[in-house]
Structures are given as structure tokens and as C-alpha cells.
ZANU-542634 format. One record per residue: residue in three letters; y, x, z of N, C-alpha, C in turn. Coordinates in steps of 0.02 Angstrom, whole numbers. Example, Ala and Ser with C-alpha at 12.3 -4.5 7.8 and 13.67 -1.06 7.14 Angstrom:
<pakol ALA&n.north -284&n.east 660&n.up 390&ca.north -225&ca.east 615&ca.up 390&c.north -165&c.east 660&c.up 390>
<pakol SER&n.north -112&n.east 642&n.up 354&ca.north -53&ca.east 684&ca.up 357&c.north 2&c.east 645&c.up 394>
This chain:
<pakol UNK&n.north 5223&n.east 2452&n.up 8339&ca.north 5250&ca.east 2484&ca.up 8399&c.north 5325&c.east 2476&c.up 8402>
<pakol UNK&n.north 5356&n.east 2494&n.up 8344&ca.north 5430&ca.east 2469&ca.up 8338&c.north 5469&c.east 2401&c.up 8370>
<pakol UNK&n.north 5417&n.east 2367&n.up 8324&ca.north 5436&ca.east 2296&ca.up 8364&c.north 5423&c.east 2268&c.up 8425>
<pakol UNK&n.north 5375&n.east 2308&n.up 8465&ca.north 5372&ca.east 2298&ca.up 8536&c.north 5416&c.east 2331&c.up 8575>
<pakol UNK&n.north 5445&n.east 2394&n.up 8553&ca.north 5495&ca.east 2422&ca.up 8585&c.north 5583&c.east 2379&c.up 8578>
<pakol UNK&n.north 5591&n.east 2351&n.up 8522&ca.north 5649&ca.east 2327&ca.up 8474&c.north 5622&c.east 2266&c.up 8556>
<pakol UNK&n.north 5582&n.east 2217&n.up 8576&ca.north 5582&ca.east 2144&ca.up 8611&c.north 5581&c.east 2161&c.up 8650>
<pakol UNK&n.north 5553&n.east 2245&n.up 8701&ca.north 5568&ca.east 2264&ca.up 8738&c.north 5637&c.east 2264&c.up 8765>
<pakol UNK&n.north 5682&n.east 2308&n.up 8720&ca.north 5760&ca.east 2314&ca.up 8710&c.north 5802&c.east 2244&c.up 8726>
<pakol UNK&n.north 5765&n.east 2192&n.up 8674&ca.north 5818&ca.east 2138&ca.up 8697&c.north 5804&c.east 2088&c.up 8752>
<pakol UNK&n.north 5742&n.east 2110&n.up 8777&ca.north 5721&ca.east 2078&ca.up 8837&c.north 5806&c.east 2100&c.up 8900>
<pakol UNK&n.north 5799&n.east 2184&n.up 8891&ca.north 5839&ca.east 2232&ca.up 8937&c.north 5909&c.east 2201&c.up 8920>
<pakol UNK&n.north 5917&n.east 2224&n.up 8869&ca.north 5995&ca.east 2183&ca.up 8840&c.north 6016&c.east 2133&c.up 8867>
<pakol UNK&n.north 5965&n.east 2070&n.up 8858&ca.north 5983&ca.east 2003&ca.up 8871&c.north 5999&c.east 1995&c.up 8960>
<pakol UNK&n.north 5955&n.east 2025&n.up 9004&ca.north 5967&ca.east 2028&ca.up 9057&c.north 6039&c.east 2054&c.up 9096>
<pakol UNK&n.north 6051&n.east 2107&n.up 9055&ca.north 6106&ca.east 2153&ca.up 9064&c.north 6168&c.east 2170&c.up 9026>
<pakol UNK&n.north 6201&n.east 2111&n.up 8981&ca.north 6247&ca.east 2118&ca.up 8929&c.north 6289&c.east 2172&c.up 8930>
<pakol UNK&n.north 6293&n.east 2215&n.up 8903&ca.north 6345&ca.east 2274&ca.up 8920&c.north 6325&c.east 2329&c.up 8946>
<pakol UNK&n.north 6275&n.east 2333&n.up 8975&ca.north 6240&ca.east 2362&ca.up 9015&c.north 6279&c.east 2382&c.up 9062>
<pakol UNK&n.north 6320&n.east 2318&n.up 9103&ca.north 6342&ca.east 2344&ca.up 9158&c.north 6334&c.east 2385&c.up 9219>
<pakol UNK&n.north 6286&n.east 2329&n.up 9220&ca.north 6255&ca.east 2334&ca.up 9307&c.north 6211&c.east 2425&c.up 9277>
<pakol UNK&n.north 6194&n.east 2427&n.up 9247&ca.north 6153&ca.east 2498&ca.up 9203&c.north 6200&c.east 2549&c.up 9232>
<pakol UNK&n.north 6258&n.east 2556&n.up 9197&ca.north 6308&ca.east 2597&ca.up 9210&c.north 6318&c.east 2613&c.up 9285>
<pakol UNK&n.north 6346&n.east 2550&n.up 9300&ca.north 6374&ca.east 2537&ca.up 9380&c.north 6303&c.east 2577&c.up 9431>
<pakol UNK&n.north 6262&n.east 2556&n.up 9415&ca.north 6184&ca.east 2605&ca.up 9446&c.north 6199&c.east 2679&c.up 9436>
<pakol UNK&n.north 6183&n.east 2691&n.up 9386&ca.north 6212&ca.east 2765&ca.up 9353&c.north 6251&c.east 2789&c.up 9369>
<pakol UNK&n.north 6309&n.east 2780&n.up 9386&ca.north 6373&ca.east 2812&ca.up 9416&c.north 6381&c.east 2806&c.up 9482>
<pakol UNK&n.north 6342&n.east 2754&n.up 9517&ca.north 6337&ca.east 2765&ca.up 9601&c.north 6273&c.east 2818&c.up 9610>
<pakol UNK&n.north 6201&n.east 2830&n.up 9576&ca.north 6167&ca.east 2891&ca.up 9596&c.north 6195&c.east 2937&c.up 9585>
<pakol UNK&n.north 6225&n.east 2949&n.up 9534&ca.north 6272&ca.east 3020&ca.up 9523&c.north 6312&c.east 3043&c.up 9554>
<pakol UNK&n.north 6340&n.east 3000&n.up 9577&ca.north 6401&ca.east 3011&ca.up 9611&c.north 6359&c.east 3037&c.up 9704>
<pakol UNK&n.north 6300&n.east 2978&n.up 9708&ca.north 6281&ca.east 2996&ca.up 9786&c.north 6240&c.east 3085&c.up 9775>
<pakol UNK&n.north 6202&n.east 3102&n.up 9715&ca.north 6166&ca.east 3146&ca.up 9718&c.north 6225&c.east 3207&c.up 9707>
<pakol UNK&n.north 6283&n.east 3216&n.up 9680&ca.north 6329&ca.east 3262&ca.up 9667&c.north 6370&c.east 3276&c.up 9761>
<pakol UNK&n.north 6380&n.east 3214&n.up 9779&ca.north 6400&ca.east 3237&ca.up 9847&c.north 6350&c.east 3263&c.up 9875>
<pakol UNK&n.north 6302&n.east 3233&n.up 9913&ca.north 6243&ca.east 3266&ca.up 9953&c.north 6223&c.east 3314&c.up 9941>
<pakol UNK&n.north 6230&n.east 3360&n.up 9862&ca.north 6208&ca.east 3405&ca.up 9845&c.north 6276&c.east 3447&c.up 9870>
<pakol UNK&n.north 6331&n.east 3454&n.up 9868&ca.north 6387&ca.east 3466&ca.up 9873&c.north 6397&c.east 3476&c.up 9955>
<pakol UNK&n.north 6376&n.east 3457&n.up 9988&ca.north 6381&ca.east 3457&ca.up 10043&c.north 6328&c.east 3495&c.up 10096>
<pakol UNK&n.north 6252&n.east 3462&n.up 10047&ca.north 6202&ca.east 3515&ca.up 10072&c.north 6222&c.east 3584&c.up 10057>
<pakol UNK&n.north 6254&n.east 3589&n.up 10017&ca.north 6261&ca.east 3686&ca.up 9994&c.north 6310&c.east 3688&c.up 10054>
<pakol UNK&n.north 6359&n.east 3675&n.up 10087&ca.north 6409&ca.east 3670&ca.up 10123&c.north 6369&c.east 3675&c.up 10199>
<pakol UNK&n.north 6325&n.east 3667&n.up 10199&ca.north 6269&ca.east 3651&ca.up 10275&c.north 6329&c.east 3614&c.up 10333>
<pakol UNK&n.north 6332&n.east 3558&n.up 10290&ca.north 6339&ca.east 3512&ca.up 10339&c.north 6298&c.east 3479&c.up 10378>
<pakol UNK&n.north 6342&n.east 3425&n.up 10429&ca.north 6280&ca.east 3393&ca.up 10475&c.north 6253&c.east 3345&c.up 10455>
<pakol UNK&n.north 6220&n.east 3286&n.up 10468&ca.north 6189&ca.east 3241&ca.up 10443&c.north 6231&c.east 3168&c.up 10454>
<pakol UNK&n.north 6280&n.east 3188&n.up 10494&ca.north 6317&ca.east 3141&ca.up 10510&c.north 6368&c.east 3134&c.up 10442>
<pakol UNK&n.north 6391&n.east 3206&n.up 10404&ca.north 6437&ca.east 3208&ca.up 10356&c.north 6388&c.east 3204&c.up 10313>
<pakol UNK&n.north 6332&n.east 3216&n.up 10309&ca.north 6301&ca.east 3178&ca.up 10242&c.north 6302&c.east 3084&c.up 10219>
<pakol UNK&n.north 6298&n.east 3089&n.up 10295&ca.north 6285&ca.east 3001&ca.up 10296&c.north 6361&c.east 2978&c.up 10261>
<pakol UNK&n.north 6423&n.east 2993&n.up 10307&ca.north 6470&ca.east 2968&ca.up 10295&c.north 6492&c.east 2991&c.up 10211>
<pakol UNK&n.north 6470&n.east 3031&n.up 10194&ca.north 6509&ca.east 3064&ca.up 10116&c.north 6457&c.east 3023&c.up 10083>
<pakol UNK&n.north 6394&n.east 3020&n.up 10084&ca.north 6353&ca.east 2988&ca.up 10031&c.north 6369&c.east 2899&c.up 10028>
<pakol UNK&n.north 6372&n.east 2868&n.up 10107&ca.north 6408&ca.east 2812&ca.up 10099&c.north 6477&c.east 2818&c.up 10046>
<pakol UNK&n.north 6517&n.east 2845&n.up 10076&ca.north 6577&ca.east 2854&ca.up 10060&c.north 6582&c.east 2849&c.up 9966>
<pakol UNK&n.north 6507&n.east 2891&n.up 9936&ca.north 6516&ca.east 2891&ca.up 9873&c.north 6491&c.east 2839&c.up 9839>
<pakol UNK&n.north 6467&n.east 2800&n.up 9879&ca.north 6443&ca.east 2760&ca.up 9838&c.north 6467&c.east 2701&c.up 9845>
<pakol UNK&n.north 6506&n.east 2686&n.up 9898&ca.north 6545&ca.east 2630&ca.up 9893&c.north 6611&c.east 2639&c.up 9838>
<pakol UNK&n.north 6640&n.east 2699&n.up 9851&ca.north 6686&ca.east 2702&ca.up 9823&c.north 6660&c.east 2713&c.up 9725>
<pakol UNK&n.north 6604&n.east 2705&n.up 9726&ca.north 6586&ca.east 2718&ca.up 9630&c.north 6589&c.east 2648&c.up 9622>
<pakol UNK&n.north 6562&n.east 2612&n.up 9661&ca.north 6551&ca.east 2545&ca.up 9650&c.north 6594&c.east 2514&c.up 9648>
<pakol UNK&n.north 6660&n.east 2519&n.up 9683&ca.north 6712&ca.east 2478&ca.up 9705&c.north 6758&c.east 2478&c.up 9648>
<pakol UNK&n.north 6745&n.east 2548&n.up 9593&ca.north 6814&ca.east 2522&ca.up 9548&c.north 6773&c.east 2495&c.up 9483>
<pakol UNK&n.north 6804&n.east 2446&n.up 9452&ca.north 6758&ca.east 2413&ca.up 9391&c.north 6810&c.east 2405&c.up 9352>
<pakol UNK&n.north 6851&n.east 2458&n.up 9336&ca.north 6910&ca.east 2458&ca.up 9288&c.north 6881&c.east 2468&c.up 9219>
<pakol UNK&n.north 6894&n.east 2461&n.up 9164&ca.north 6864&ca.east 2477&ca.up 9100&c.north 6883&c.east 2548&c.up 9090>
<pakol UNK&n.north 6959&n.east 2569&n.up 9086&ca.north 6951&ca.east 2614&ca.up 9063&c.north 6941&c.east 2665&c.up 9108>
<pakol UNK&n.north 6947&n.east 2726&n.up 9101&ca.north 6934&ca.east 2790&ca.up 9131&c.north 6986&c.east 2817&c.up 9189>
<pakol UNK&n.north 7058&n.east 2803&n.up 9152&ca.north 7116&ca.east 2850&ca.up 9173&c.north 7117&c.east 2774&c.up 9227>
<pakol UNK&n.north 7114&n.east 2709&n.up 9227&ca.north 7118&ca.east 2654&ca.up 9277&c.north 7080&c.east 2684&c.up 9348>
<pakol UNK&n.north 7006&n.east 2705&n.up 9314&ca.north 6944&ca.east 2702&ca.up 9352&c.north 6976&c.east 2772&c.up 9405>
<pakol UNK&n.north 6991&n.east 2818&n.up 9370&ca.north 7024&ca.east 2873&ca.up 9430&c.north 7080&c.east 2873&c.up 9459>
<pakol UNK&n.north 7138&n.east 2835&n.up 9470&ca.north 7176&ca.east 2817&ca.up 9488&c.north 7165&c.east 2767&c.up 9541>
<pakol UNK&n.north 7119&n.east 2727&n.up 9524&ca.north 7103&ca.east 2652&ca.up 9596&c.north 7058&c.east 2709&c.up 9640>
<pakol UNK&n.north 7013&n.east 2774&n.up 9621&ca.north 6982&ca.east 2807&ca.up 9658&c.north 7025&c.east 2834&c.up 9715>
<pakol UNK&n.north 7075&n.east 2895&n.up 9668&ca.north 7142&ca.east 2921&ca.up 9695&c.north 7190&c.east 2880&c.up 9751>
<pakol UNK&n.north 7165&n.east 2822&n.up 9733&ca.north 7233&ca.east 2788&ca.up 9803&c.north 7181&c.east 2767&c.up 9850>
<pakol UNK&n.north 7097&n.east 2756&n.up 9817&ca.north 7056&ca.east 2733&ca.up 9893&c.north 7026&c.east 2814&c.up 9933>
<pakol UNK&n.north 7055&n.east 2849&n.up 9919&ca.north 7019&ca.east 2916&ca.up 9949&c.north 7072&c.east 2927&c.up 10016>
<pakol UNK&n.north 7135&n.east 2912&n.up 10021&ca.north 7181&ca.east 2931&ca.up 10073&c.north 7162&c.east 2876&c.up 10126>
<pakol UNK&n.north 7169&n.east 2827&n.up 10089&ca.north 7122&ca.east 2768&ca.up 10130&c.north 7065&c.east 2769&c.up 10171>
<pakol UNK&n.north 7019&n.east 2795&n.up 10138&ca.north 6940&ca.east 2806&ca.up 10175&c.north 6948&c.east 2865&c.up 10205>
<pakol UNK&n.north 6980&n.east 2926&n.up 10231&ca.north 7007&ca.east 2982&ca.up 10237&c.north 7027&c.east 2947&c.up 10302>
<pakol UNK&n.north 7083&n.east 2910&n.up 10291&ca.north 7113&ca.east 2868&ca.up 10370&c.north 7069&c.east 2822&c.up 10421>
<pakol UNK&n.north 7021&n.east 2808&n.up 10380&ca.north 6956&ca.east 2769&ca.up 10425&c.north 6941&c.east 2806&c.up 10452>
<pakol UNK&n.north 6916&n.east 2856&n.up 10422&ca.north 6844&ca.east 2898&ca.up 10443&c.north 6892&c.east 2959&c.up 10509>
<pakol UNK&n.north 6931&n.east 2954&n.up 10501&ca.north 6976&ca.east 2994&ca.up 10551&c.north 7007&c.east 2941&c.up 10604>
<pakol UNK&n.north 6998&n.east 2903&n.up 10593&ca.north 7001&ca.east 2845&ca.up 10675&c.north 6942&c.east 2833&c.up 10689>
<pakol UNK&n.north 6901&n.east 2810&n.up 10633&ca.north 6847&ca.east 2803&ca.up 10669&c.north 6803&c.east 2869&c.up 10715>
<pakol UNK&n.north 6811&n.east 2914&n.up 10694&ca.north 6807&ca.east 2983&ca.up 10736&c.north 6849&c.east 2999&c.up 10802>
<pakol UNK&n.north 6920&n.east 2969&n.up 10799&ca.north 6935&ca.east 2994&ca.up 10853&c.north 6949&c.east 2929&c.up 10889>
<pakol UNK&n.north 6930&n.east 2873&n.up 10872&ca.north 6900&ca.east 2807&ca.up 10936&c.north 6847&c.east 2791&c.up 10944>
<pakol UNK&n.north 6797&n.east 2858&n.up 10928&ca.north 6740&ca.east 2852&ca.up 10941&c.north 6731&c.east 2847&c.up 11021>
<pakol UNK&n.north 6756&n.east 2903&n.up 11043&ca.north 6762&ca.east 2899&ca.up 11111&c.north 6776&c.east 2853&c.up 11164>
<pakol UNK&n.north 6805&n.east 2791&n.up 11145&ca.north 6842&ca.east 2761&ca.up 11182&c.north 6797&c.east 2663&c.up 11142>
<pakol UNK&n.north 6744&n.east 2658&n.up 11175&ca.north 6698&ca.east 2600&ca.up 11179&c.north 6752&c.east 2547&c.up 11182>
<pakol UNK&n.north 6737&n.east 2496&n.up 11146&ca.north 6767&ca.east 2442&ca.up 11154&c.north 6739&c.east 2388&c.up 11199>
<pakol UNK&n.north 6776&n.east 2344&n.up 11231&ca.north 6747&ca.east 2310&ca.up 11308&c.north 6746&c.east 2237&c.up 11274>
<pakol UNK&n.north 6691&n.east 2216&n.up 11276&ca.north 6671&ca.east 2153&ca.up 11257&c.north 6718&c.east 2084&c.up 11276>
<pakol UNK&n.north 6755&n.east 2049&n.up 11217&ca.north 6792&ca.east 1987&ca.up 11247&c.north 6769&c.east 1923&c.up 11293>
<pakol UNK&n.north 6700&n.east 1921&n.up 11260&ca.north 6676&ca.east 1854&ca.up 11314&c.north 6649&c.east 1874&c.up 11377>
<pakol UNK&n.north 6675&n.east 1808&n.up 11417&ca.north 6662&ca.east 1810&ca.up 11498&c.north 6581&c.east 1853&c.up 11520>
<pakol UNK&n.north 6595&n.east 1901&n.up 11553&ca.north 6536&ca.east 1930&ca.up 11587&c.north 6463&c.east 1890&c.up 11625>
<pakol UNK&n.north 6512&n.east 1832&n.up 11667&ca.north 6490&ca.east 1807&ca.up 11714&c.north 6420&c.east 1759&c.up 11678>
<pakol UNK&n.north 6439&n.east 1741&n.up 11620&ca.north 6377&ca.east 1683&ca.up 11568&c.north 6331&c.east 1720&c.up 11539>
């Protein structure tokens, strides 16, 4: 049994050196299930679920710094950032954009 678990292991290993992509998985569900949960207690709308759970999971994914104090710092400067999207994109919601090519074709 050992040894089927041990070829199991380096089957996983070999696929995944480091267990990157492992981690990188791991820290985007966490990160999506800690907001949504965070927000459901908050009774938000479904619109701020959408945008915060996006929001978390791009942004877990996006930093691939090694260390820790790197990894919260590239977070820290993309949060004012996505903060400034999500607040234009809210208030040019209103205002449709008019298609560039000729009507007439």
C-alpha cells in the first residue's frame, strides 16, 4: 500500500514541481471563499459578490512573488488600482458607448 501511495505522490510531483500550480489553486479558493463569505455576512448584492469574488481571485493569482512581504505589497499597490476601475466602471456605466463602425453596412 505504501508503495502505491509513494508512485501515486510522484506521479503528482512530477506533474506539478513545486507544487505550484497546487498552491496558486489554494490561495485563489481561499481567498474567493473568505471574501464571499465576508461579504455574504455584510448582505450584500450579487452584483458585489460578483465583482469582490472576481476581484479575489484575480488579484491571488496575479502576484507570483516568492516571498510573502513581496506577495503583499504587489497586492497593496493593485488594490487602489482595481478600487479605480471598479469606480469608473460604475459611474460610466450609465453612459453606453456608440459603436465606431459605419451604421449604414
Amino acid at each position: 500500500m505504501a508503495a502505491k501511495t509513494a508512485s501515486l505522490w510522484d506521479r503528482f510531483a512530477a506533474a506539478d514541481p513545486g507544487l505550484l500550480r497546487l498552491t496558486a489553486g489554494l490561495r485563489a479558493v481561499v481567498g474567493l471563499t473568505l471574501t464571499l463569505a465576508a461579504l455574504t455576512v455584510g448582505d450584500q448584492s450579487s452584483v458585489v459578490l460578483l465583482a469582490g469574488g472576481f476581484t479575489a481571485v484575480v488579484t491571488s493569482l496575479a502576484s507570483s512573488d516568492l516571498h510573502r512581504r513581496n506577495q503583499f505589497l504587489t497586492l497593496l499597490a493593485g488594490a487602489p488600482v482595481t478600487l479605480a476601475t471598479l469606480t469608473a466602471g460604475g459611474l460610466l456605466a450609465p453612459f453606453p458607448s456608440r459603436p465606431t463602425w459605419p451604421s449604414c453596412c
